[in-house]
N, C-alpha and C positions, 0 to 999 in steps of 0.2 A: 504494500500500500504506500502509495505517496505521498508526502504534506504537502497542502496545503501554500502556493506560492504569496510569501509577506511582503506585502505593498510597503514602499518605500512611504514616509511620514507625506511629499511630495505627494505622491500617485493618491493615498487615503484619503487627506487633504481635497484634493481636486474632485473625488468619488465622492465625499461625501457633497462638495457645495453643486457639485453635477447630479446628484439623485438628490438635493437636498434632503441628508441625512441630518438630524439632531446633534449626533454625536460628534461631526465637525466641527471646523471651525468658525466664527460667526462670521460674515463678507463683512466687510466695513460701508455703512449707508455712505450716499454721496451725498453731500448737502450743499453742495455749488448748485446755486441756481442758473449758473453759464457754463458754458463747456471751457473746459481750459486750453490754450498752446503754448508749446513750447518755444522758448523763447533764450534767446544768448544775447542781450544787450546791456550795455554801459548804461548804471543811472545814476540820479544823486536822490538821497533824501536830506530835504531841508531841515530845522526847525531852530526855532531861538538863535537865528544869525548863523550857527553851523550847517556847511553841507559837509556829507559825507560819503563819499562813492560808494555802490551795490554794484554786483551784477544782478538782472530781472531774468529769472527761470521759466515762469510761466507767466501766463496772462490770462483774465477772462474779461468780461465786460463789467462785473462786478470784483476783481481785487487781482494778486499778484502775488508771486513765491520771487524773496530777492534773497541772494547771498550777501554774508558782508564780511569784508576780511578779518574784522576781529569781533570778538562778543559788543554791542553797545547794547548801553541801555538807553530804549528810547522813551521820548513822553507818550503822555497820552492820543495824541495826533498832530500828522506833521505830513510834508509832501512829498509828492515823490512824480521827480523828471525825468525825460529822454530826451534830453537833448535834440538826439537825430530825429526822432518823430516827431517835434514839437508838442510831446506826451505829456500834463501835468496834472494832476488829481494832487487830493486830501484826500490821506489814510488815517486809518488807524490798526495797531496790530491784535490778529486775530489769534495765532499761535507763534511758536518758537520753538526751536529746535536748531541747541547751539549757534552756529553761525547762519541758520537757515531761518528765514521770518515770513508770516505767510499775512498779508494786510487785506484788507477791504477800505474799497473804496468808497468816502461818505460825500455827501452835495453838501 
């Protein structure tokens, strides 16, 4: 008799959110009300006379994932430009992770 071939945590993983099994893992809800792109551009975010250069990772029509080269702490809102686009909105930050900040854009 043969055992029984054990699915890699990957492949169980995938079965369960493909049969939507219980015992899986839970998908993570999307809560972007825009679709996101990807995006490689040069920006600055403003605030209280400082700018500070990011790169801009993604984009939607509602906010933005920017890197920054080092940890800052930012206020409560502040802007953020593209030069080359003539891009400016007022953010504010919605998550963070380490060098990575994800904002929403407010009117």
């Amino acid at each position: 008799m043969r055992a029984a071939p054990i699915l890699s945590l990957v492949q169980s993983n995938f079965y369960a959110l493909l049969h939507n099994h219980r015992d899986g893992p839970t998908p993570m809800i999307e809560k972007r009300t825009a679709q996101r792109h990807r995006v490689f551009k040069g920006g600055t975010i403003t605030f209280e006379n400082n700018g500070i250069a990011c790169t801009v990772r993604n984009m939607s029509a509602g906010g933005a994932a920017i890197d920054l080269d080092a940890p800052v702490t930012l206020p409560q809102s502040f802007t953020l430009s593209i030069a080359r686009d003539e891009f400016v909105r007022n953010c504010r930050t919605v998550w963070r992770s380490d060098k990575r900040v994800g904002l929403a854009f407010v009117q």
